[in-house]
Backbone atoms as SQL, in Angstrom:
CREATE TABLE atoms (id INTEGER PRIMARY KEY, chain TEXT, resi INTEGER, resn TEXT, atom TEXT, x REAL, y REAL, z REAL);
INSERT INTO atoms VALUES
  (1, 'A', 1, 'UNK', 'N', -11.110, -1.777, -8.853),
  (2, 'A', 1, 'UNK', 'CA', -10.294, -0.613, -8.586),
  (3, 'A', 1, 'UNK', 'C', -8.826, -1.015, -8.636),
  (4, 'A', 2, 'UNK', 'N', -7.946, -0.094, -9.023),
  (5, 'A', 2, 'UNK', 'CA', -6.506, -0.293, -9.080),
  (6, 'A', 2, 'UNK', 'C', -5.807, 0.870, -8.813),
  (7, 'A', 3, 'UNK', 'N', -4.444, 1.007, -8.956),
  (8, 'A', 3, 'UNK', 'CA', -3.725, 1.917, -8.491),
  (9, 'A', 3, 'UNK', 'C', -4.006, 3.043, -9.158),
  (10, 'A', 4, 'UNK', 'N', -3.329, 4.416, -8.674),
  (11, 'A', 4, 'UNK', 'CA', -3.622, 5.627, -9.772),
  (12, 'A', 4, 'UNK', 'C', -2.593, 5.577, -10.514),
  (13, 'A', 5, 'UNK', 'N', -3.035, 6.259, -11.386),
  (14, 'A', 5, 'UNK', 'CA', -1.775, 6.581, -12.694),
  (15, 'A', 5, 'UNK', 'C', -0.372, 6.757, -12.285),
  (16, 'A', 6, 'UNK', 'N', -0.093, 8.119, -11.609),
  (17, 'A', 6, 'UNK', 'CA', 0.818, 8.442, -11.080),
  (18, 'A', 6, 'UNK', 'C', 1.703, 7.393, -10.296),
  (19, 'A', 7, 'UNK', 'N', 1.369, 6.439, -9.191),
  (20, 'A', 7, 'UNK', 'CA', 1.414, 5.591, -8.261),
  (21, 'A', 7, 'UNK', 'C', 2.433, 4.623, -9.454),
  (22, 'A', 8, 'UNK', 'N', 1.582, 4.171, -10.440),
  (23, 'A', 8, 'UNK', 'CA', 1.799, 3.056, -11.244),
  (24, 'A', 8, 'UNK', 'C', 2.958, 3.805, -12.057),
  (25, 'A', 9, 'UNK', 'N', 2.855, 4.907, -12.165),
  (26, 'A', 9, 'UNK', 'CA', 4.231, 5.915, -13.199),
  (27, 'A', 9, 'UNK', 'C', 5.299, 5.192, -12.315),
  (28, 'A', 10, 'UNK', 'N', 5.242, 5.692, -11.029),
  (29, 'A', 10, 'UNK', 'CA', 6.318, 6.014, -10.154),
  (30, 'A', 10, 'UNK', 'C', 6.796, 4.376, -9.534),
  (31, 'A', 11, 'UNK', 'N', 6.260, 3.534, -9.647),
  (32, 'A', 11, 'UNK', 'CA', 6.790, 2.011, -9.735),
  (33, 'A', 11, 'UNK', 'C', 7.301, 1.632, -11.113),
  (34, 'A', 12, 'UNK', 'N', 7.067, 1.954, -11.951),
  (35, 'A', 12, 'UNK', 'CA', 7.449, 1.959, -13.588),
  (36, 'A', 12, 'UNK', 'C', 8.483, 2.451, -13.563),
  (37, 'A', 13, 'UNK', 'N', 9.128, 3.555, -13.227),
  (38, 'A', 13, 'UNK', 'CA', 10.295, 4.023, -13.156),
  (39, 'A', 13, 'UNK', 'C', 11.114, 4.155, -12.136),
  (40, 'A', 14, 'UNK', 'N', 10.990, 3.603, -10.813),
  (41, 'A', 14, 'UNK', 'CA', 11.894, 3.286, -9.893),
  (42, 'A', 14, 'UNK', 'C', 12.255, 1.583, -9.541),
  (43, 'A', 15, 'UNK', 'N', 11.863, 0.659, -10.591),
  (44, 'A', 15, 'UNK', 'CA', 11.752, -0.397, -10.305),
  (45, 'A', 15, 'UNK', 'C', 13.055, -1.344, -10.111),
  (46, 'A', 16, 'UNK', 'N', 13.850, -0.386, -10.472),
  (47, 'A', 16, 'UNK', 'CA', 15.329, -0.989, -10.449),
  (48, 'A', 16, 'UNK', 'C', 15.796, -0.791, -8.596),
  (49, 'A', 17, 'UNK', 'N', 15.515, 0.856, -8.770),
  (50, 'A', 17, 'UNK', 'CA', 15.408, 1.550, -7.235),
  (51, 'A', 17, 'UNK', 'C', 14.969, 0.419, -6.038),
  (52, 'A', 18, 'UNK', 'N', 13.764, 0.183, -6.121),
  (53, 'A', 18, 'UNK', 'CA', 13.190, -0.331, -5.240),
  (54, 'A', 18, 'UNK', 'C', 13.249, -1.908, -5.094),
  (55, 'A', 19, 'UNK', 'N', 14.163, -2.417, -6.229),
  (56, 'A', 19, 'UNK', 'CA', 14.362, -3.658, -5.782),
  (57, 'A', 19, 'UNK', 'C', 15.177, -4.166, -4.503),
  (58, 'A', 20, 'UNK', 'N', 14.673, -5.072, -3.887),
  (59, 'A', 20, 'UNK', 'CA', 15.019, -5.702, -2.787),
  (60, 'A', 20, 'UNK', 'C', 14.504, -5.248, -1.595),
  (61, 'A', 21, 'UNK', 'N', 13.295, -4.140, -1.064),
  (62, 'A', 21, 'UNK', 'CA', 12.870, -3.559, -0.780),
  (63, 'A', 21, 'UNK', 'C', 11.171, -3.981, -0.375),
  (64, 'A', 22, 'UNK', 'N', 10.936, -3.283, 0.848),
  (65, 'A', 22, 'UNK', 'CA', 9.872, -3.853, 0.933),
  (66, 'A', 22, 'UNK', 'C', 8.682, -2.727, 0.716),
  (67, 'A', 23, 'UNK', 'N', 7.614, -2.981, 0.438),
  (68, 'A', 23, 'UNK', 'CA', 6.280, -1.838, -0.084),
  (69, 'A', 23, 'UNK', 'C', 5.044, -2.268, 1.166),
  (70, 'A', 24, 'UNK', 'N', 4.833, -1.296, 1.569),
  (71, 'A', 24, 'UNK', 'CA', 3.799, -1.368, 2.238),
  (72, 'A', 24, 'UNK', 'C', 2.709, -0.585, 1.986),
  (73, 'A', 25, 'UNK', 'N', 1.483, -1.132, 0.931),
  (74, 'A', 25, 'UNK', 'CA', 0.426, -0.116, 0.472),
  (75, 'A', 25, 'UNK', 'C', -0.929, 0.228, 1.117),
  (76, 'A', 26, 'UNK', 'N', -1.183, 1.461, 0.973),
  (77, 'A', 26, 'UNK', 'CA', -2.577, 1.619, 1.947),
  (78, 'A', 26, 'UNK', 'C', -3.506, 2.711, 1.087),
  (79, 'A', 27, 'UNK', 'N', -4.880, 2.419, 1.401),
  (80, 'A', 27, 'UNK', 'CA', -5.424, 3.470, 0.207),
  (81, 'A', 27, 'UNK', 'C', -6.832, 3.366, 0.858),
  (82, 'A', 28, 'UNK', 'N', -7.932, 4.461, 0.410),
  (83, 'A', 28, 'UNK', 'CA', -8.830, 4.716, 0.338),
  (84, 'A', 28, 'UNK', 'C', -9.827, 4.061, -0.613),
  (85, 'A', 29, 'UNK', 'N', -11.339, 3.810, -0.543),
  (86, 'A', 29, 'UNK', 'CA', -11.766, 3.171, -1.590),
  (87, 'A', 29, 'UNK', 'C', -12.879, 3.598, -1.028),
  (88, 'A', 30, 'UNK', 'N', -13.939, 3.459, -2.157),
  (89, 'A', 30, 'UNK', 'CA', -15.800, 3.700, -2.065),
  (90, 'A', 30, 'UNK', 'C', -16.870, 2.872, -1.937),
  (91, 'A', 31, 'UNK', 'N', -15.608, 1.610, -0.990),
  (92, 'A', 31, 'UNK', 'CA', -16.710, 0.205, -0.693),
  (93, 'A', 31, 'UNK', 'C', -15.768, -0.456, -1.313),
  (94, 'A', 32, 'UNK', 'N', -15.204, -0.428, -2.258),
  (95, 'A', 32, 'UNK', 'CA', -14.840, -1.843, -3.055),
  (96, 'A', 32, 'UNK', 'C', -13.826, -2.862, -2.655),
  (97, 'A', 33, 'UNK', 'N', -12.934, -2.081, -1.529),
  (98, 'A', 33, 'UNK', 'CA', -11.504, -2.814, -1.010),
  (99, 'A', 33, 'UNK', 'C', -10.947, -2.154, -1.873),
  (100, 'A', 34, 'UNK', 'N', -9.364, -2.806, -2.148),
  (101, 'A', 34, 'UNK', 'CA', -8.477, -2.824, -2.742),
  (102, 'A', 34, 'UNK', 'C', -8.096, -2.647, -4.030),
  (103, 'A', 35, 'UNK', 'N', -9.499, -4.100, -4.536),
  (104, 'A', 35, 'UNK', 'CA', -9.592, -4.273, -6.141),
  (105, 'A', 35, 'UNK', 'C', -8.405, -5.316, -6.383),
  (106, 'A', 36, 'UNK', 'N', -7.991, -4.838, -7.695),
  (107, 'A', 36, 'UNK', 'CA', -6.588, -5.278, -8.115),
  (108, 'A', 36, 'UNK', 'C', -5.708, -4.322, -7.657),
  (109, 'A', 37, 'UNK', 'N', -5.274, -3.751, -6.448),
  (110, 'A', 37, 'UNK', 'CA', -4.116, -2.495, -6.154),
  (111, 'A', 37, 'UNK', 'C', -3.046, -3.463, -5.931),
  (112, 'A', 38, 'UNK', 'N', -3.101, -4.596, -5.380),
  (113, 'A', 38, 'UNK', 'CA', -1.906, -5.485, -4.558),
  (114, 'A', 38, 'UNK', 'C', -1.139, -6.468, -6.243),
  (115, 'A', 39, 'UNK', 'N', -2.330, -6.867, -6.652),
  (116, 'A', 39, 'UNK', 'CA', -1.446, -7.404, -8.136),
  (117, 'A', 39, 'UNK', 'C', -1.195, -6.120, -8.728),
  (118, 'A', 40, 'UNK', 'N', -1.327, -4.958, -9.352),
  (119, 'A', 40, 'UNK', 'CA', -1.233, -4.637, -10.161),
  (120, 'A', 40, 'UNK', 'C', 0.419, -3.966, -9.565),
  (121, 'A', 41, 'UNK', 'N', 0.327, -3.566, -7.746),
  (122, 'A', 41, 'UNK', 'CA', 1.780, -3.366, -7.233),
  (123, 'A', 41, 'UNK', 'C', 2.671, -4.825, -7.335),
  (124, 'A', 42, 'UNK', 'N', 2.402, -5.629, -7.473),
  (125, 'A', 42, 'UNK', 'CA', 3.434, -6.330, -7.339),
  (126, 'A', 42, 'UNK', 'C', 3.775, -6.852, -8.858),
  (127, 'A', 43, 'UNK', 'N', 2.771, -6.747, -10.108),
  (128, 'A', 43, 'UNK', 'CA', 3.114, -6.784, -11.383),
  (129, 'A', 43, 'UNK', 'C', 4.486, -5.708, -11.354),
  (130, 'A', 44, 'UNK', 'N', 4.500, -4.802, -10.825),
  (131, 'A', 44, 'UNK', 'CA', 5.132, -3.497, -11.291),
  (132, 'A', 44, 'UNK', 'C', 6.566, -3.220, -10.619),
  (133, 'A', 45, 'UNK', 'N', 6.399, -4.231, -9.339),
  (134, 'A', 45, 'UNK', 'CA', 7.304, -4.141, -8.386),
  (135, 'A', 45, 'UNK', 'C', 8.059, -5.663, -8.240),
  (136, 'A', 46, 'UNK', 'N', 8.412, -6.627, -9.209),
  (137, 'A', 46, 'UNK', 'CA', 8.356, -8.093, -9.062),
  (138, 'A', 46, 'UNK', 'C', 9.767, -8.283, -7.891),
  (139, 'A', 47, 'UNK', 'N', 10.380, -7.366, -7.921),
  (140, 'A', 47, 'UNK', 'CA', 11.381, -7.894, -6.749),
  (141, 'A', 47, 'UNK', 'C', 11.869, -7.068, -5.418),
  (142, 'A', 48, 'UNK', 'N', 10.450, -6.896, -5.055),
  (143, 'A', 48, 'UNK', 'CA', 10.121, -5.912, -4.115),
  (144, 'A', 48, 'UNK', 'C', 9.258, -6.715, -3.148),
  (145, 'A', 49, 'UNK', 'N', 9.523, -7.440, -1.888),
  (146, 'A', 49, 'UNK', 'CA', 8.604, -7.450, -1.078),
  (147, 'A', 49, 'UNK', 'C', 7.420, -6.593, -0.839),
  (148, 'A', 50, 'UNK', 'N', 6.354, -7.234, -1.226),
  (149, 'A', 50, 'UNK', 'CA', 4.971, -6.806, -1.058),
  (150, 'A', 50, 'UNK', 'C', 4.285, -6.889, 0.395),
  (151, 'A', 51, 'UNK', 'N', 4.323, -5.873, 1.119),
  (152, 'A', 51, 'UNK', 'CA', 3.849, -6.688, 2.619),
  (153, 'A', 51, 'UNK', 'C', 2.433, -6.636, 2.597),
  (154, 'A', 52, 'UNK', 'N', 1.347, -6.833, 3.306),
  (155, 'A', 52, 'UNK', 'CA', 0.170, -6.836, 3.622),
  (156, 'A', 52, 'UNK', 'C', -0.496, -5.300, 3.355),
  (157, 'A', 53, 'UNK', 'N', -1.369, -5.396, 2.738),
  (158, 'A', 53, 'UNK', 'CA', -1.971, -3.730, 2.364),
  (159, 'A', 53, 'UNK', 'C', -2.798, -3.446, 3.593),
  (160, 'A', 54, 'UNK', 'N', -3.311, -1.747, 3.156),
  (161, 'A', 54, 'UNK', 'CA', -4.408, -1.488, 4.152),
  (162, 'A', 54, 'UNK', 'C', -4.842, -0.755, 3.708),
  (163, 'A', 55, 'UNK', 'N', -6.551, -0.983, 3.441),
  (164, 'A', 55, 'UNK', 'CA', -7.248, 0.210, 2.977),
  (165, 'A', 55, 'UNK', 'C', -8.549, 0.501, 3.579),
  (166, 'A', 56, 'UNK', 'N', -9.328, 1.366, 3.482),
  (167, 'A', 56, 'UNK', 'CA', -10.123, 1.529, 4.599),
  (168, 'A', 56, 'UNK', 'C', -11.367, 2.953, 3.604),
  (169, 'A', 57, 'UNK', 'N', -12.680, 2.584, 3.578),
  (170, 'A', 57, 'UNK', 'CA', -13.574, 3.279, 3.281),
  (171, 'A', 57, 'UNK', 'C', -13.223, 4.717, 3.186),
  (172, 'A', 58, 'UNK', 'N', -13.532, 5.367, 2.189),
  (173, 'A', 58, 'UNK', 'CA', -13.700, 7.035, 2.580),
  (174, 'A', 58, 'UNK', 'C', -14.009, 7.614, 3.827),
  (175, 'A', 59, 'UNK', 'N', -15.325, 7.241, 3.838),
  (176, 'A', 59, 'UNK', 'CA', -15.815, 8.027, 5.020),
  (177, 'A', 59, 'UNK', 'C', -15.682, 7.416, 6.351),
  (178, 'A', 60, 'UNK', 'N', -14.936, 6.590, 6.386),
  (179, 'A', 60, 'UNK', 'CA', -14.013, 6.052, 7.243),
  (180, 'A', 60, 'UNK', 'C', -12.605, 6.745, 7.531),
  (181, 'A', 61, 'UNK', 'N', -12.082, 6.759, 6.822),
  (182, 'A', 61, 'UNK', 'CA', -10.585, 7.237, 6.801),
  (183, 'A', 61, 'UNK', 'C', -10.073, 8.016, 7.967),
  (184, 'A', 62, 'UNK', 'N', -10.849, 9.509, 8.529),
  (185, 'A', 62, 'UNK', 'CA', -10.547, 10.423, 9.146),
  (186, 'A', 62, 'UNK', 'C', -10.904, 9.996, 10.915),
  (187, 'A', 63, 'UNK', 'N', -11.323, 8.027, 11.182),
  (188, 'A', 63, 'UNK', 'CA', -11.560, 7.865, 12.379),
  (189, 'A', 63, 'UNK', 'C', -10.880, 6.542, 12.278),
  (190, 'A', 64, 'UNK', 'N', -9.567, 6.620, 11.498),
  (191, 'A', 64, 'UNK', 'CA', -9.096, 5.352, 11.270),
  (192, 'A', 64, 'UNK', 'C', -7.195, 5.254, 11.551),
  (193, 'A', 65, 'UNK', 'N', -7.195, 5.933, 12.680),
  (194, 'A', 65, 'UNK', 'CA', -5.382, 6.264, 13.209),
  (195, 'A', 65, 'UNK', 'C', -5.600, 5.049, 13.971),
  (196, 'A', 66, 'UNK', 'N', -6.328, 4.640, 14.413),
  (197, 'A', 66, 'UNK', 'CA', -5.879, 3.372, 15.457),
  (198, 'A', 66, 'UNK', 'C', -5.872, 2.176, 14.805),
  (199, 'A', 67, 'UNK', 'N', -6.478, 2.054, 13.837),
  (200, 'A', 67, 'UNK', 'CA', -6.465, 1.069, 12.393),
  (201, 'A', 67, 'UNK', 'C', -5.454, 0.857, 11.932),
  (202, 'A', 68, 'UNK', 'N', -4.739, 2.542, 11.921),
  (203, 'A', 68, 'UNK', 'CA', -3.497, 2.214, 10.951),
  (204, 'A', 68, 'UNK', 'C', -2.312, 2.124, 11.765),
  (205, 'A', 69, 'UNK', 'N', -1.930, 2.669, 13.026),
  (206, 'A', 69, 'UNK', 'CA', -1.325, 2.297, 13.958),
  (207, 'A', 69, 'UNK', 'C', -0.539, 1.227, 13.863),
  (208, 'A', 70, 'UNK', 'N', -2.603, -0.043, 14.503),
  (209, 'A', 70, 'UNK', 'CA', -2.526, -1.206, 14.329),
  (210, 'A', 70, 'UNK', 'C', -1.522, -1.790, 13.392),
  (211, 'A', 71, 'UNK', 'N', -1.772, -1.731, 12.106),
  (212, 'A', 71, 'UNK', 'CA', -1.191, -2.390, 10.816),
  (213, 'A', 71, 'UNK', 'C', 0.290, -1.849, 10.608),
  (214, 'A', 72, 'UNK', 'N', 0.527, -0.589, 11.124),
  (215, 'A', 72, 'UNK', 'CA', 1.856, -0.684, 10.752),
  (216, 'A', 72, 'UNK', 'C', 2.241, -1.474, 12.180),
  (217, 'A', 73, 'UNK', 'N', 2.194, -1.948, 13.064),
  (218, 'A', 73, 'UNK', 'CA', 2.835, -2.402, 14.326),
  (219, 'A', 73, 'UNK', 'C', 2.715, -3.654, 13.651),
  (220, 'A', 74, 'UNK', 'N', 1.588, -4.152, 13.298),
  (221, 'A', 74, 'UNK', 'CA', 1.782, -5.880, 12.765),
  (222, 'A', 74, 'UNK', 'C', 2.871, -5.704, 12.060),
  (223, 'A', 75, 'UNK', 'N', 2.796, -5.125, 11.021),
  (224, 'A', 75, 'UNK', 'CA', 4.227, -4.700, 10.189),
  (225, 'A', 75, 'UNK', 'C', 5.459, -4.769, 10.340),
  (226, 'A', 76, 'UNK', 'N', 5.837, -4.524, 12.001),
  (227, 'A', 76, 'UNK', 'CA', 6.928, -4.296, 12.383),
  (228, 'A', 76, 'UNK', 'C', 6.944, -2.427, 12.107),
  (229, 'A', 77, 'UNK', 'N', 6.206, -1.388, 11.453),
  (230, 'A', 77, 'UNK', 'CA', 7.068, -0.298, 10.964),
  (231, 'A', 77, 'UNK', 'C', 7.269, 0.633, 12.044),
  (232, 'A', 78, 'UNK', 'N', 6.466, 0.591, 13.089),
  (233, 'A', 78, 'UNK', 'CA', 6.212, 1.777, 13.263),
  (234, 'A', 78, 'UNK', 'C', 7.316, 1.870, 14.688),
  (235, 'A', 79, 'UNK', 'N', 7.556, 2.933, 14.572),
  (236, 'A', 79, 'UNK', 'CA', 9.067, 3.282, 14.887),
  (237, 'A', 79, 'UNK', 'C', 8.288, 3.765, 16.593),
  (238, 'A', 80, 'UNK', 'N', 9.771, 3.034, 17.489),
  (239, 'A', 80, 'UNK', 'CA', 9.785, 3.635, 18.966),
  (240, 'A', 80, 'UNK', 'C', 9.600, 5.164, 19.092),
  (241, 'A', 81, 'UNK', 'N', 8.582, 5.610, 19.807),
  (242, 'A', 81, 'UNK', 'CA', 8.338, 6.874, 19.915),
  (243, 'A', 81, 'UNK', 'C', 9.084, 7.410, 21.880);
């Protein structure tokens, strides 16, 4: 599995944009993980900090806020509420 079209458009043409910048990717999948999503973002993104992905089963997804919480706090992202 790899990124969608669109996803991969929109790193193709902001790649100047997003240099120096960090990406934090997260996605859905049907068992498989990731795949190639993390090379094929950082083929696309070469001077873009790539941080740690997160992806998480379909039928998983809709019991998975404390998962993602989690990962953005490892992250550092997730903002003082």
């Amino acid at each position: 599995m790899t990124i969608a079209n669109p996803i991969a458009r929109f790193l193709e043409d902001n790649s100047e944009e997003l240099s120096g910048t960090s990406i934090a990717a997260f996605s859905t999948n049907a068992g498989y993980g990731d795949g190639s999503s993390v090379d094929r973002i950082t083929e696309l993104s070469p001077d873009s900090t790539i941080l740690e992905n997160y992806t998480v089963q379909d039928e998983e997804a809709m019991d998975s806020q404390d998962d993602v919480e989690a990962w953005l706090e490892q992250l550092g992202l997730m903002g003082e509420e």
